[in-house]
C-alpha positions in Angstrom: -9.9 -24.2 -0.8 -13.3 -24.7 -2.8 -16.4 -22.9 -2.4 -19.1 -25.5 -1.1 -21.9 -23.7 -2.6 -23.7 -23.6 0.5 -25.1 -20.0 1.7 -26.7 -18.8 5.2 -29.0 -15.9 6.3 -27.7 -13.7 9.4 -30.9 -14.6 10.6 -30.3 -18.0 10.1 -26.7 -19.2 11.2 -24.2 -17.2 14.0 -21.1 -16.8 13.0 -18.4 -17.3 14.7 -15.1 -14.4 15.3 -11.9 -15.8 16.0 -9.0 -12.8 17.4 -6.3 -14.4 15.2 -8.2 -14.5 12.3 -10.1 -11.0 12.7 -6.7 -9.1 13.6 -4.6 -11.1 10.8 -4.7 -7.6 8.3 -4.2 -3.9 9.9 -7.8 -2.5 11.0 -9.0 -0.3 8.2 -8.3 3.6 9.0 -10.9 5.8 9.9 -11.9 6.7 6.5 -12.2 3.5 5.0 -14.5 2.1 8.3 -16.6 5.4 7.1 -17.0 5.2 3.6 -17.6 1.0 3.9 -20.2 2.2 6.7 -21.8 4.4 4.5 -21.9 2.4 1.2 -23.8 -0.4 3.7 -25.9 1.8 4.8 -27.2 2.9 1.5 -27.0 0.1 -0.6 -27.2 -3.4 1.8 -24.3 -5.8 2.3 -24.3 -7.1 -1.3 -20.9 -9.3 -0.9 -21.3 -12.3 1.4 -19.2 -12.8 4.3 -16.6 -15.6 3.9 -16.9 -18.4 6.8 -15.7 -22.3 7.1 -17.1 -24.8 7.8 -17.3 -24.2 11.4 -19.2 -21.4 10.7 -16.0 -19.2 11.7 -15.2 -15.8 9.7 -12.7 -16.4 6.9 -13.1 -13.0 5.3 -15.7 -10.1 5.7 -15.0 -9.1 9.6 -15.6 -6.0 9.4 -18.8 -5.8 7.3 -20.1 -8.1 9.3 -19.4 -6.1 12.9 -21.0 -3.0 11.0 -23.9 -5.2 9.5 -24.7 -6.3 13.0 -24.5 -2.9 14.6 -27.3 -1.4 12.0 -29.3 -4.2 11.7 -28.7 -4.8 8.3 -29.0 -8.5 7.2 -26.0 -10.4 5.1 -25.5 -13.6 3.9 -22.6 -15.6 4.6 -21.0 -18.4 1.9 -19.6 -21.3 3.4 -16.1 -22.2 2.0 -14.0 -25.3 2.4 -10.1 -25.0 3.7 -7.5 -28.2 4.5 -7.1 -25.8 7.5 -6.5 -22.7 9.3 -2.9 -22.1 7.8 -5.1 -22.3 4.6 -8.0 -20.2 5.6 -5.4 -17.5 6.8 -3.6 -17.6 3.3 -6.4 -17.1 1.4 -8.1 -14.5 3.3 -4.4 -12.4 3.2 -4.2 -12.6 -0.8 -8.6 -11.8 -0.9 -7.4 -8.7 0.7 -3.8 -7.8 -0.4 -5.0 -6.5 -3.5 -7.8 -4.2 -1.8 -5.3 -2.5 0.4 -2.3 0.0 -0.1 0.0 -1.9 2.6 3.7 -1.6 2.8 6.1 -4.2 2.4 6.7 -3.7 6.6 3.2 -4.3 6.9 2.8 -7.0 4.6 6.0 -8.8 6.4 4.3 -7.9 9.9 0.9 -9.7 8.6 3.3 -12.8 7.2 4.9 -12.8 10.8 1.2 -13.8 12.1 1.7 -17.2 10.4 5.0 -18.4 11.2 3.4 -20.5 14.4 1.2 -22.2 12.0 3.3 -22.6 9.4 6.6 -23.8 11.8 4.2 -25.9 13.4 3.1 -28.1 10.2 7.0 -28.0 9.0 7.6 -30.1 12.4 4.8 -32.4 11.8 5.8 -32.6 8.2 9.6 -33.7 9.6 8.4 -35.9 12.2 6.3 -37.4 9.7 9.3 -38.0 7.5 11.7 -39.3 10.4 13.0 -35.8 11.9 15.1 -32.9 9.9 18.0 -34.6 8.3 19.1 -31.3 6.4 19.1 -28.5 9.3 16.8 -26.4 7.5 14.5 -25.9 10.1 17.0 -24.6 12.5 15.9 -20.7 13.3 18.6 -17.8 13.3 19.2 -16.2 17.1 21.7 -13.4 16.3 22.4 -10.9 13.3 25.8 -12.0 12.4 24.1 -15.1 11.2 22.9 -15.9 8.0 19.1 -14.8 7.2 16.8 -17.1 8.2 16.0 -20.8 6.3 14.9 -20.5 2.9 12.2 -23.1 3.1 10.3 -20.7 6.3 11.4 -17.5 4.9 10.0 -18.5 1.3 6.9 -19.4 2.4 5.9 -16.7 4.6 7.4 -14.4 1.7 4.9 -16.3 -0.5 2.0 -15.9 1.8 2.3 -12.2 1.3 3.6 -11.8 -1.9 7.2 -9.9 -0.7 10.7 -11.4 -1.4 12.3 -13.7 0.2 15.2 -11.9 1.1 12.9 -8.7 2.5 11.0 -11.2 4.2 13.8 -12.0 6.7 15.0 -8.6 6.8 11.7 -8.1 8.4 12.1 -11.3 10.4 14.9 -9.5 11.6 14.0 -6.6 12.8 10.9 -7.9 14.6 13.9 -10.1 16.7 16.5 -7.7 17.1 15.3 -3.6 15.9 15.2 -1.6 18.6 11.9 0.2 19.2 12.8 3.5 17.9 13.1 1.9 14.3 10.0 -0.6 15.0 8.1 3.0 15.6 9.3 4.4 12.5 8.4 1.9 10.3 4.8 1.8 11.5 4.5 5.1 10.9 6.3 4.8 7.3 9.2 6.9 7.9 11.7 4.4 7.4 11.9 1.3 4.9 12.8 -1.9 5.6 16.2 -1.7 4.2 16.5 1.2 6.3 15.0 -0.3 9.2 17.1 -3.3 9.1 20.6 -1.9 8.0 19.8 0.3 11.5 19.5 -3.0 13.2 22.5 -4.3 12.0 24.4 -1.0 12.7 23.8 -1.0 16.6 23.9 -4.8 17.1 27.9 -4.1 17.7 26.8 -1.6 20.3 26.5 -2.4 24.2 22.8 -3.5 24.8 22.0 -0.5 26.9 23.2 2.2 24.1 21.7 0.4 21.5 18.1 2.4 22.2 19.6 5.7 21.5 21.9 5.5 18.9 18.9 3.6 17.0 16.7 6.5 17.8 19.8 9.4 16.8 19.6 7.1 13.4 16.2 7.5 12.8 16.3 10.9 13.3 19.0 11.5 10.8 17.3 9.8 8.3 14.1 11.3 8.9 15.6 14.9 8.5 17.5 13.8 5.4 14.3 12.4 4.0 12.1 16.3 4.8 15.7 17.7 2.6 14.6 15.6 -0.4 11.2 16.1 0.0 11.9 20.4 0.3 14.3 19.7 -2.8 12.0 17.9 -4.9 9.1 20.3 -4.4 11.5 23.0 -5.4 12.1 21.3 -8.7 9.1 20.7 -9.2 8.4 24.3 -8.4 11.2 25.1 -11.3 9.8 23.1 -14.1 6.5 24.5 -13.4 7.8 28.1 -14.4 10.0 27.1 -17.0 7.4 25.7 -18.9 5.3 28.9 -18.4 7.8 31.3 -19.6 8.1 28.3 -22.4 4.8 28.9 -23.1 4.9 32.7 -23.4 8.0 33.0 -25.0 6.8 30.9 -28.0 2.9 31.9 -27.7 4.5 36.0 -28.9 6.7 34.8 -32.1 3.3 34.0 -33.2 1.9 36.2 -35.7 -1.5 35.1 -36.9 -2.1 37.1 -40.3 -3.6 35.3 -42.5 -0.7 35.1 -44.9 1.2 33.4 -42.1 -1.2 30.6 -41.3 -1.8 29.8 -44.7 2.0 29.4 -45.3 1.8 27.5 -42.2 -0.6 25.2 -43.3 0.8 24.7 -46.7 4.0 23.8 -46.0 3.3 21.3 -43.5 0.8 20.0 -46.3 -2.2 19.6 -43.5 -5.3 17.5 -44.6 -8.8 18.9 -44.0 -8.6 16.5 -41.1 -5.3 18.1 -39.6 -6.8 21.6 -40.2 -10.0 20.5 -37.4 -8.0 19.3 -34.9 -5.5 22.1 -34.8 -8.5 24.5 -34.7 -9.7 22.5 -32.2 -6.5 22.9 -30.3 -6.0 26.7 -31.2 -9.4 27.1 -28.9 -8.4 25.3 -25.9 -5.2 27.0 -25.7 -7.3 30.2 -26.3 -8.8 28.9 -23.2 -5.4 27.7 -21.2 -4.5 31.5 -21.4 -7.5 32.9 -20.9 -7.5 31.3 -17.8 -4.1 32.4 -17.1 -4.6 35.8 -17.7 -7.6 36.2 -15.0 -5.2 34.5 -12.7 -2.7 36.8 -13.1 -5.5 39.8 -12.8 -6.1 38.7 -9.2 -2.5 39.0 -8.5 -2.6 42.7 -8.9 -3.3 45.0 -6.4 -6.8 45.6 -6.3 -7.5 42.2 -7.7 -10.4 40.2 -7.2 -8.3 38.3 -4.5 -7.5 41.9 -2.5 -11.0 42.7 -2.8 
């Protein structure tokens, strides 16, 4: 990949928008297509969109659907790929880093190339007098072995996921039933979750497989709302111990004089020392300050009863 250097106008050139290109990522949610709206809107497509060559759309799909809706002009910088494998594998790591995806998303976008990248292993074999090694065989059932090293790395690569998650996702997306497909788009399950599912109701008859996938998914989901309950409830816990903490030390305090000067001199404080602890004395004069008018609204005829 090289950038040629070369920029066009929207006014000038039509790009072009190929489907396998534009739906290669997961379409942006609601609030991102709003706040990228808006930030066009006031302040102009400042980032060119990515094109080859052929004037197709490498990167920049969707500011460029939005530019064209408003009427607001972009430019577009012509880049250079070997080819579309390329193109794709570029335009996935320009955006991997952007987005919060999942390691089931990332190994759904990874899926996406495994055409292209199959199909240039063949030519690369053929070119080489066929596959001598077996490597390029694919995998067909779950008590198998995961699938080849040499495709599994590579799409792993493509996406930046491990090898061995990579065709944990390659497995599910040949054999999960679509209860635990479901889940995982939605982010209840994990992949190792999702796959060791898989694995669990391959032994099943075909026709019960469905079911018990689903029951699964639904035992781990309500498992998952128990940790999520307990967790909040320690978190809950630590919140008032450290309050009553707080309070329990604040009172031992007796701030005569006397005391903080005995305080002061033997912990043999520089002048230094001295400001920043006055400095700190305020602000947590102002942490219970703050605590205290809280607490005032918890009363009956509080602020908040009024």
């Amino acid at each position: 990949m090289r950038n040629t250097g070369t920029e066009y106008g929207s006014a000038d050139r039509t790009p072009v928008v190929l489907p396998e290109l534009a739906e290669l990522l997961p379409p942006l949610t609601g609030e991102q297509l709003a706040a990228l709206e808006a930030d066009l809107l006031k302040n102009g497509c400042y980032s060119p969109v990515i094109v080859n060559e052929d004037m197709v759309i490498i990167d920049g799909h969707n500011r460029q659907r939005l530019c064209e809706e408003h009427g607001i002009p972009y430019k577009m910088a012509v880049f250079s790929f070997e080819d579309l494998l390329e193109a794709k594998r570029w335009a996935i790591e320009n955006q991997r880093g952007r987005r919060n995806l999942e390691k089931w998303e990332l190994g759904k976008i990874a899926l996406k190339l495994r055409p292209d990248i199959e199909a240039k292993a063949r030519a690369n074999q053929a070119a080489a007098g066929g596959d001598k090694s077996g490597e390029g065989a694919l995998l067909t059932t779950l008590s198998e072995a995961l699938p080849p090293v040499s495709t599994r790395k590579e799409l792993a690569e493509s996406v930046g996921i491990g090898e061995v998650t990579m065709g944990k996702v390659m497995q599910i997306d040949e054999h999960a039933p679509s209860a635990v497909k479901e889940a995982l788009d939605s982010g209840d399950l994990s992949v190792n979750q999702g796959y060791n599912i898989t694995r669990q109701v391959q032994e099943l008859p075909e026709e019960e497989r469905e079911e018990a996938a689903a029951q699964a998914v639904e035992l781990l989901k309500a498992k998952k709302e128990v940790q999520a309950i307990d967790a909040e409830a320690d978190r809950r816990g630590k919140i008032a111990s450290l309050f009553c903490k707080a309070f329990e030390r604040a009172v031992l305090l007796t701030p005569t004089e006397e005391n903080v000067r005995i305080w002061v001199e033997n912990t043999r404080m520089r002048p230094d020392e001295i400001e920043d602890s006055v400095k700190e004395a305020r602000e947590l004069a102002e942490v219970f300050t703050a605590v205290a008018d809280i607490l005032e609204t918890m009363l009956p005829g509080g602020p908040k009863d009024e």
